[in-house]
C-alpha positions as CSV (number, residue, x, y, z in Angstrom):
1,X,-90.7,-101.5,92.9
2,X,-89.2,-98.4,90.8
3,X,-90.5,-94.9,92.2
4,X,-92.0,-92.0,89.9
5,X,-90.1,-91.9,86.8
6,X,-89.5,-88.1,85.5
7,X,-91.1,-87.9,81.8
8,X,-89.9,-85.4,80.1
9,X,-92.3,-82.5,78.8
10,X,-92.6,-80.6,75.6
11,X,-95.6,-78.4,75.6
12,X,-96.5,-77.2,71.9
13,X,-100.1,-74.9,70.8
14,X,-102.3,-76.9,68.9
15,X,-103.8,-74.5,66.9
16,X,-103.2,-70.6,66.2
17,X,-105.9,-69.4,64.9
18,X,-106.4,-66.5,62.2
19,X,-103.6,-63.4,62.8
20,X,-104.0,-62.9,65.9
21,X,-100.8,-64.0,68.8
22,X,-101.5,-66.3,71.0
23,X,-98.9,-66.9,73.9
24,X,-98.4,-70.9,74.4
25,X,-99.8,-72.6,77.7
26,X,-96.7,-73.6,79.3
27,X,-95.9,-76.8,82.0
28,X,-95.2,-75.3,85.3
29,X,-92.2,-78.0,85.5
30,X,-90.3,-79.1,82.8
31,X,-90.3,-83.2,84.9
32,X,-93.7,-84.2,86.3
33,X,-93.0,-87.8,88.4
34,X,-95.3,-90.4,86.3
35,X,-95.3,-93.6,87.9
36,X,-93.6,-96.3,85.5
37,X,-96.2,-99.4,84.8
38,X,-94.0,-102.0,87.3
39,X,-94.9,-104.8,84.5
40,X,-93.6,-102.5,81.8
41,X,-89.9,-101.5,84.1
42,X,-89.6,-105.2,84.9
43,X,-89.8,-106.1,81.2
44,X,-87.3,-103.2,80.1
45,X,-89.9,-102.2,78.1
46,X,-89.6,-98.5,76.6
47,X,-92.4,-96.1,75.0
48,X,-93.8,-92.9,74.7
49,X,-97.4,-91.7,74.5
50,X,-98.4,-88.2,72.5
51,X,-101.0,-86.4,74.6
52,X,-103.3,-83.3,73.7
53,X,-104.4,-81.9,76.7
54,X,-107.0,-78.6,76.9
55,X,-105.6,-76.1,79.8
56,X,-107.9,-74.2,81.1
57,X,-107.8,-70.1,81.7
58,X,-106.4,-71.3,85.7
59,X,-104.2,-73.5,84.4
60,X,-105.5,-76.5,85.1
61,X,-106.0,-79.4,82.5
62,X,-109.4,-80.5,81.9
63,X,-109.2,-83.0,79.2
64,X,-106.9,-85.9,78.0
65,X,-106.8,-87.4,74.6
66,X,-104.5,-89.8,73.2
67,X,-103.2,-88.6,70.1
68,X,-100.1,-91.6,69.5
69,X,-100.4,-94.2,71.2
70,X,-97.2,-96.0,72.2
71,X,-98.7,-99.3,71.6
72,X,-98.6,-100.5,75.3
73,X,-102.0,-99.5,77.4
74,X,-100.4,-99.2,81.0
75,X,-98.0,-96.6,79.6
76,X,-101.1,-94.4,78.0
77,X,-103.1,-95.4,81.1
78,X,-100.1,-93.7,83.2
79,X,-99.6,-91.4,81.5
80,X,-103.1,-89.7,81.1
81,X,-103.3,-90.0,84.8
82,X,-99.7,-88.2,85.2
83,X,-101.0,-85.5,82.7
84,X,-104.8,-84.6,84.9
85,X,-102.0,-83.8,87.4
86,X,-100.2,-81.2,85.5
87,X,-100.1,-77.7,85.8
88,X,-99.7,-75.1,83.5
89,X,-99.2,-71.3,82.5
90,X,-102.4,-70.8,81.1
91,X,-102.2,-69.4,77.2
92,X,-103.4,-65.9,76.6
93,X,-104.6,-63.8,73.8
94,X,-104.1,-59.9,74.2
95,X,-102.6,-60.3,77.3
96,X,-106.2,-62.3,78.7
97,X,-105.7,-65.7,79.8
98,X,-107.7,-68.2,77.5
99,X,-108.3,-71.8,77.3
100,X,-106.4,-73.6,74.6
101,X,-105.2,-77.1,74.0
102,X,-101.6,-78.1,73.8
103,X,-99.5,-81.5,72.5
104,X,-97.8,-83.4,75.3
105,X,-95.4,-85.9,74.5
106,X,-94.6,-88.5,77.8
107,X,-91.5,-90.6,77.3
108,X,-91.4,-93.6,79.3
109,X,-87.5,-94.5,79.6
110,X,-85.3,-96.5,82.0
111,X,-82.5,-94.3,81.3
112,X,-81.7,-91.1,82.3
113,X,-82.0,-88.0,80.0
114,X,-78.8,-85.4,79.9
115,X,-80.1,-81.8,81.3
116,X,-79.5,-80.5,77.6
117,X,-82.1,-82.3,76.6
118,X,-84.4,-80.5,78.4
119,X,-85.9,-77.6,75.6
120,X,-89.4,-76.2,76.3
């Protein structure tokens, strides 16, 4: 059986609103292990899954939506369970941390991802 597989992160503000700056929540870890659907790694079967999580002001998320799915239910399944686990640098408005929701894209790949890739 495969272990976690590392899904890579991109963390991106889903809404600015009016003038005023709002400072990104940020993954603590650019890789958070997800566990790879055995079906799905026996099968050589590839996806990602488009996640808006809300963080909340500690950093914690509270809420998972699917936003695109990647069309196979074990790999959304794994990877809204993977995202409850993440942690995050909470976003903050005039230097006060706030709650705010963020787009999380989880790749699900059998091959392994170049360090330059990595770009949060």
């Amino acid at each position: 059986m495969p272990g976690p597989v590392l899904a890579l992160l991109l963390c991106v503000l889903a809404g600015c609103a009016g003038e005023q700056q709002i400072e990104s929540p940020a993954p603590l870890y650019t890789q958070v292990p997800i566990a790879y659907p055995l079906e799905l790694w026996d099968s050589d079967v590839e996806g990602e899954t488009i996640l808006r999580v809300r963080v909340t002001e500690l950093g914690r998320v509270d809420s998972v939506e699917v936003l695109q799915s990647s069309g196979q239910m074990a790999f959304d399944s794994a990877a809204i369970a993977g995202a409850r686990e993440m942690r995050f640098s909470p976003a903050r408005k005039k230097g006060k941390r706030i709650e705010a929701w963020a787009e999380v894209p989880i790749t699900f790949s059998k091959r392994p991802r170049p360090d330059s890739a990595l770009s949060l």
